[in-house]
N, C-alpha and C positions, 0 to 999 in steps of 0.2 A: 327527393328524400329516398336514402340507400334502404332499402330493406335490412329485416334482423339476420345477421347471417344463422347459417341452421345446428342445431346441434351436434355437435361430431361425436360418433356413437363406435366405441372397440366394441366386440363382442368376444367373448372368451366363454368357450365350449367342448370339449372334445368329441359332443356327438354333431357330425355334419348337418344332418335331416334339423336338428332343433336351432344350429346356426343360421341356415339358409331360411329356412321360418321366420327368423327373429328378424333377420336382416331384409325379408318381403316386409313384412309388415312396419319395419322402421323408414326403408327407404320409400315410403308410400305417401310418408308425412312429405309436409313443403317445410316444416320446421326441423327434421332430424335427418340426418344419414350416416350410413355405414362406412367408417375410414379405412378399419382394417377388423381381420378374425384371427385368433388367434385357438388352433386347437390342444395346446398345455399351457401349463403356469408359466414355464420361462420365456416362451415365445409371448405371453400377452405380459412377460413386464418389459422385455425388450419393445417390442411395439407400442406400451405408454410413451419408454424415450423416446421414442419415433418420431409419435403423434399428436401427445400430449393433446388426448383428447376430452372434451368436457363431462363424458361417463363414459369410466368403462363397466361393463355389465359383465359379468364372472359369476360361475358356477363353482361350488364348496369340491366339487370330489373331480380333479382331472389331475394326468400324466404327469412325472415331475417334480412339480410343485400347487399343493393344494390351493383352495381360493383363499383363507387364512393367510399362509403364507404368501402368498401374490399383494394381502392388502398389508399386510408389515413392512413389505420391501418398499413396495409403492410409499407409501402414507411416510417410510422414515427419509427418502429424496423427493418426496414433494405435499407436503402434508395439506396441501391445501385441495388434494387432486380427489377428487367423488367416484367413488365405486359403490356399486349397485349388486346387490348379489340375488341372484335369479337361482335357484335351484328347486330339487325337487325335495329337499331334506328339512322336516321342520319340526325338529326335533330339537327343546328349550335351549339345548347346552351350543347347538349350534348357534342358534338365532343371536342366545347370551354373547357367545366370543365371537361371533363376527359384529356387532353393533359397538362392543367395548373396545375393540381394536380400531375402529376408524371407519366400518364402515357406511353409507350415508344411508343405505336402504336393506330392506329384503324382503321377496318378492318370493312368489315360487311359481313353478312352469305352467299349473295348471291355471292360474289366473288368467282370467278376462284379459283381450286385449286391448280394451280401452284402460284397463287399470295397470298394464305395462307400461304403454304410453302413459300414461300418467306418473307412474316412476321415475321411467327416464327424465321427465320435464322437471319434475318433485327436484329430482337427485341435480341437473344440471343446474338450476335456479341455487344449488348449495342451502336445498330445504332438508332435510331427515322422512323417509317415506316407509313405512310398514302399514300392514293390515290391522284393522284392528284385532284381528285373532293371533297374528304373529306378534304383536306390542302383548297381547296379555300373556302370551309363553316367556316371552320376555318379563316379562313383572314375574309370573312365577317364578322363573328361574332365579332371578335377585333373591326370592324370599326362602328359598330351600338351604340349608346349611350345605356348605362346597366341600367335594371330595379332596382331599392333599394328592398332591403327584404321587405320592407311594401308594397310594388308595388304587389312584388312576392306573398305576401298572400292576396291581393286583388285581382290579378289577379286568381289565383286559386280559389276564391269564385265566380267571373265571371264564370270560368270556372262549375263550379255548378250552375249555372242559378239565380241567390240571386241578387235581388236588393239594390243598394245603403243603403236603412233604413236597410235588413236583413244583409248587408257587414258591417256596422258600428254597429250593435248591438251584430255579434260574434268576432266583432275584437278591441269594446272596444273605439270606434272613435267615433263623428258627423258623421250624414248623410252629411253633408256640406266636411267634411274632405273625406270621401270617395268619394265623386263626385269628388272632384279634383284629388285625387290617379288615378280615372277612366280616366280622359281627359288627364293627364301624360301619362298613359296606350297608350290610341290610339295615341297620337303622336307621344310615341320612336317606338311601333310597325308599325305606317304609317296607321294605319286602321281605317277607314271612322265610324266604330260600334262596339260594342260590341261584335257582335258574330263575324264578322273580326276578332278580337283583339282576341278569343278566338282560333279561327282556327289557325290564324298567332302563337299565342302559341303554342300551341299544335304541330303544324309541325316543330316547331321551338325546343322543348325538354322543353319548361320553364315551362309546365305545364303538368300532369295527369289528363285524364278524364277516 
């Protein structure tokens, strides 16, 4: 009787120290090992074609091409392929679009290693794996009213400090029309100000500062 062959594990990272971690402690099992690493987005979709491995495990913010978009490309030539996303970012709006876009888990760096490994296994078995504290930022985010794109890039020039006239002058609007984008802003986010509204972003994943 053949044995179960073992998990084949991409890792996609751009910090090396949290690679080489991932990859000690995966290549330890007798069930999983490491095929290949990839330290940006286009480098870890070229090496799914490579490897076409049974998870890849990817991180939200690297060189490139973010983990979002790595699980779009993936997911539209091979939809049936399990990505895992391990990051350090757990903030709803992330959690929300990388779970609605395909992918099968999310995990974050500080997590136990027994509950990694159980991830990966969750995610290769093509089972769905979150925390139960990251499933509930998820259910919140479903229940918050969604900001529109034009929200979304006013809110990002808040997030840069840009007043109303400088928001309406790189974005092609009225000063009048951006005031109101703003007052939309604080009342799906709840936030009394501006710089509320910016924070609440920011912790939330909807914005880069």
């Amino acid at each position: 009787m053949s044995e179960t062959a073992p998990i084949r594990v991409i890792l996609a990272d751009d910090h090396p120290v949290v690679r080489d971690g991932l990859a000690a402690i995966v290549n330890q099992q007798k069930d999983m090992r490491v095929v290949a690493e990839a330290d940006d987005g286009d480098i870890a979709i070229a090496l799914y074609e490579e490897h076409r491995p049974d998870v890849m495990v990817l991180d939200l913010r690297m060189p490139r091409r973010d983990g979002l978009s790595v699980v779009e490309e993936v997911l539209e030539k091979h939809p049936k392929a399990r990505l895992l996303i391990m990051t350090t970012y757990d903030g709803d709006e992330d959690i929300f679009k990388s779970l609605s876009r395909g992918a099968k888990g999310y995990i974050l760096k500080d997590a136990p290693r027994q509950e990694i490994l159980a991830a990966i296994r969750a995610v290769a078995a093509d089972q769905p794996y979150t925390s139960g504290a990251i499933a509930a930022k998820a259910l919140q985010r479903m229940a918050r009213p969604s900001l529109t794109q034009r929200e979304l890039d006013v809110l990002q020039q808040l997030g840069e400090g840009r007043s109303n006239k400088d928001i309406g002058r790189r974005l092609q609007i009225s000063e009048g029309t951006a005031k109101s984008h703003v007052k939309a802003i604080l009342t799906k986010l709840d936030a009394i100000s501006r710089t509320e509204a910016v924070s609440v972003a920011h912790r939330r994943g909807l914005i880069r500062l």
